[in-house]
Each structure stands twice: as C-alpha cells, then as structure tokens.
C-alpha positions as CSV (number, residue, x, y, z in Angstrom):
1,X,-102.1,133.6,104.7
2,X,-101.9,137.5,103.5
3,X,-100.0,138.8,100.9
4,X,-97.0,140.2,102.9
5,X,-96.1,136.9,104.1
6,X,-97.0,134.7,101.0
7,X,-94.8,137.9,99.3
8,X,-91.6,136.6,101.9
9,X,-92.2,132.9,101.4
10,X,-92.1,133.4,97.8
11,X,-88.9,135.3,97.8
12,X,-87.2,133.5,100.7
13,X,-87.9,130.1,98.3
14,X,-86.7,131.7,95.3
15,X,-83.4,132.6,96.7
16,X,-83.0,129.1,98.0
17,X,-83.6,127.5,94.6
18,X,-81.2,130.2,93.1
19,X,-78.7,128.7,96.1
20,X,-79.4,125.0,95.0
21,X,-79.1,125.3,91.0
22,X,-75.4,127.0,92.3
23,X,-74.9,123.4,94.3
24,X,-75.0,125.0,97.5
25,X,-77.3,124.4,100.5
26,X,-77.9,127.4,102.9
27,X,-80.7,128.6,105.9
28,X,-82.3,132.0,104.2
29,X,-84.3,134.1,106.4
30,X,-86.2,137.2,105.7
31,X,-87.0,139.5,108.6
32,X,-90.0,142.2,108.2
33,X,-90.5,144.6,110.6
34,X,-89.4,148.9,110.3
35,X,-86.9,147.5,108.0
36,X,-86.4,144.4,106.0
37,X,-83.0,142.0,106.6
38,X,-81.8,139.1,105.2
39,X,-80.0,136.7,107.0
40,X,-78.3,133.5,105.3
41,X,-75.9,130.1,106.8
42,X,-74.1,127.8,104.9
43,X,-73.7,125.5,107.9
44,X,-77.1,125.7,109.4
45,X,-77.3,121.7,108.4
46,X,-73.8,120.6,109.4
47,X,-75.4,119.9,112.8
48,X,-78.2,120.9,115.5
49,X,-75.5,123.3,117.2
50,X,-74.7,125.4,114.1
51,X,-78.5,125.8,113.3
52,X,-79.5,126.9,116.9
53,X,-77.0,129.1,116.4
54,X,-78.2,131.0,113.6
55,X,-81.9,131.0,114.8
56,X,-80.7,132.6,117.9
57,X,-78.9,135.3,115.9
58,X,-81.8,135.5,113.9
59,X,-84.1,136.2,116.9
60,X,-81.6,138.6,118.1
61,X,-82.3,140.8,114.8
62,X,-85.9,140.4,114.6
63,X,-86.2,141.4,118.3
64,X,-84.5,144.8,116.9
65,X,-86.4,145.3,114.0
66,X,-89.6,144.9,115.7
67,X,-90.8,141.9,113.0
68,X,-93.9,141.7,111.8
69,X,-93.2,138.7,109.7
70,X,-90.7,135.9,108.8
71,X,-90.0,133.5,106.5
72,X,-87.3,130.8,107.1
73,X,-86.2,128.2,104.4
74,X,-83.4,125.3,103.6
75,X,-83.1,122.8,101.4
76,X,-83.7,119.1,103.1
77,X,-84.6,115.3,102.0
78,X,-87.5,114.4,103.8
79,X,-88.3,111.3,103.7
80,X,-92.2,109.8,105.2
81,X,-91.9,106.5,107.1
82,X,-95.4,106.1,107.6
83,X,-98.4,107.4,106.3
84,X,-98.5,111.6,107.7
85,X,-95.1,111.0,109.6
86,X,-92.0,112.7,108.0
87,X,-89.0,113.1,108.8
88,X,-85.8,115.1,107.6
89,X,-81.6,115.2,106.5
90,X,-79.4,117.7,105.3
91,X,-79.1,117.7,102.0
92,X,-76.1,115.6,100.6
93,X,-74.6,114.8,96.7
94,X,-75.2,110.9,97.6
95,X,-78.5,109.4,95.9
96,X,-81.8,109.6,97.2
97,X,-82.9,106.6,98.8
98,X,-86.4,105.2,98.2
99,X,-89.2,107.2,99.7
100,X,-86.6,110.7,100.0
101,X,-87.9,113.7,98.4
102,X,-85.6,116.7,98.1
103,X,-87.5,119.8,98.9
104,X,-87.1,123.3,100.5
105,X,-88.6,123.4,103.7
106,X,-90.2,126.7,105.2
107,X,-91.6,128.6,107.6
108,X,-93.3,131.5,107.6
109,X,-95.1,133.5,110.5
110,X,-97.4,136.6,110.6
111,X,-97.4,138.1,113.8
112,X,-101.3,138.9,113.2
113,X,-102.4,135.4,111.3
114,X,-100.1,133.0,113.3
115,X,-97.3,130.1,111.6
116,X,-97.7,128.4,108.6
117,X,-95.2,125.4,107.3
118,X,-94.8,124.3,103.7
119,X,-92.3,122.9,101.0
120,X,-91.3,123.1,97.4
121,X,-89.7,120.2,96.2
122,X,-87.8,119.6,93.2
123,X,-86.2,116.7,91.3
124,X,-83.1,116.7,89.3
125,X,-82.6,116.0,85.9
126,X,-79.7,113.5,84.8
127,X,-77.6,116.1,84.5
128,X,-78.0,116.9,88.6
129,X,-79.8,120.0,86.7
130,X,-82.9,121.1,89.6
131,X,-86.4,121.3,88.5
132,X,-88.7,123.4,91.2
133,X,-92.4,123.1,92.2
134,X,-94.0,125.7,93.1
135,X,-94.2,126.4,97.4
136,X,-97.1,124.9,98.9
137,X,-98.4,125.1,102.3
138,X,-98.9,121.9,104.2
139,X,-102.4,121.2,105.2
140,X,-101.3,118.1,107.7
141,X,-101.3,118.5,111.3
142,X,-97.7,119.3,112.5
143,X,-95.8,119.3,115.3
144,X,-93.6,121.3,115.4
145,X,-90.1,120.3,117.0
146,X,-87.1,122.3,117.6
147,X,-85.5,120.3,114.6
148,X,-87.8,122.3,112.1
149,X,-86.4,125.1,110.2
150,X,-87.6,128.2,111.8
151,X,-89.3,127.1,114.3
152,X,-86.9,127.7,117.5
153,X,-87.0,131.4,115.6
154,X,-90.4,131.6,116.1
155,X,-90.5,130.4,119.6
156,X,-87.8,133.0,120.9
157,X,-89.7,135.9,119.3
158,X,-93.3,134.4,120.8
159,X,-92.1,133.8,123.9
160,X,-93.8,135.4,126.7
C-alpha cells in the first residue's frame, strides 16, 4: 500500500476512534481526488438500506472529484464462527458475546495499487473507557460482499 492511502486509512481510523471514545458510531469516508472531502453517517448501521444509501452518495461525490483514493471506516463487532470465516453487527452498548471483537473495519482503495481491507480493534476498560490498536491490514483471503463497509463504494466507482 503507498503512503497516500496508508496516510487516509490512518486519518479515516483516527476520526472513528475519536467518534467511539464520544460513544457514538458513524460511517467516515475520505475522498481523494482534485480536492479532498469527508463524508460521515450516523445511521449507516441502523440497517442495509441506510448504508447503501450513503455509499451511493459517496460514489456520487467521488465520481465528481475525480478520486484517486478512498478510505471507508465504521465501528463493528465481528465475531469468527469458524476458523478464517467472520462475520459482522453494528455496534451496540449490550455485552460482547464470546468470540465478538469490537473493531473498526476499513477499506481503502488506490486507484493505481487496487483494495485493501483491515481493522483496528479495541477493548474497553471497566469504565466503558476504549483502548485502540493500531490499523492493520488483513492478510486473509476475502470476499468481499456488499455488506462490507466500502465495498459497494468501490464497486460503483470501478464499474465499467
């Protein structure tokens, strides 16, 4: 991944975390291209119609700014069923269950280097105080589905 994009993930992950130590939960995306635009959603996890939603707006403004690069991020529990299998929820003030991981899932494309998907998770302290890792970027085959963060974003602005 090149600097410019890890440069986006970084601040699109940083912002989130700022979002969650306020006990909030939105969709952050950073648009590159001739001029640089945030975009955020607090309801992007209420449900699958609210998030399509803001990817399509999202597209809408990349297509206009000509992007270059993207990176997309929201906090979710993810949970793995099975060995290399994961799967996600919104983010809720209920406990976690056993296997759930509360992390910040992103995306982040380069229109020269291709897509790249990682996480930062984070634990809370007793207090419901966050405590942040550091972004990584998953080295797992994916499949990407439509349920990703990001990822119907990146298929309306690859789209031939």
């Amino acid at each position: 991944m090149d600097e410019a994009l890890w440069a986006l993930v970084t601040d699109v992950v940083r912002r989130v975390q700022q979002a969650v130590e306020k006990r909030q939960a939105p969709a952050i995306v950073i648009l590159d291209g001739h001029r640089r635009l945030v975009l955020s959603d607090y309801d992007y996890l209420r449900d699958q119609d609210a998030a399509l939603a803001f990817e399509a707006r999202a597209a809408e403004h990349a297509r206009t700014l000509d992007v270059r690069h993207f990176a997309f991020a929201v906090p979710q529990v993810v949970v793995s069923d099975e060995p290399g299998s994961y799967a996600a929820r919104a983010v809720s003030n209920h406990p976690l269950r056993p296997g759930e991981q509360e992390t910040i899932v992103w995306t982040g494309f380069d229109r020269a280097n291709g897509v790249y998907f990682g996480v930062a998770p984070f634990s809370r302290r007793p207090s419901g105080r966050p405590v942040f890792d550091e972004p990584t970027t998953l080295d797992v085959p994916l499949r990407a589905e439509d349920r990703m963060p990001g990822v119907r974003l990146l298929r309306a602005l690859t789209a031939s």
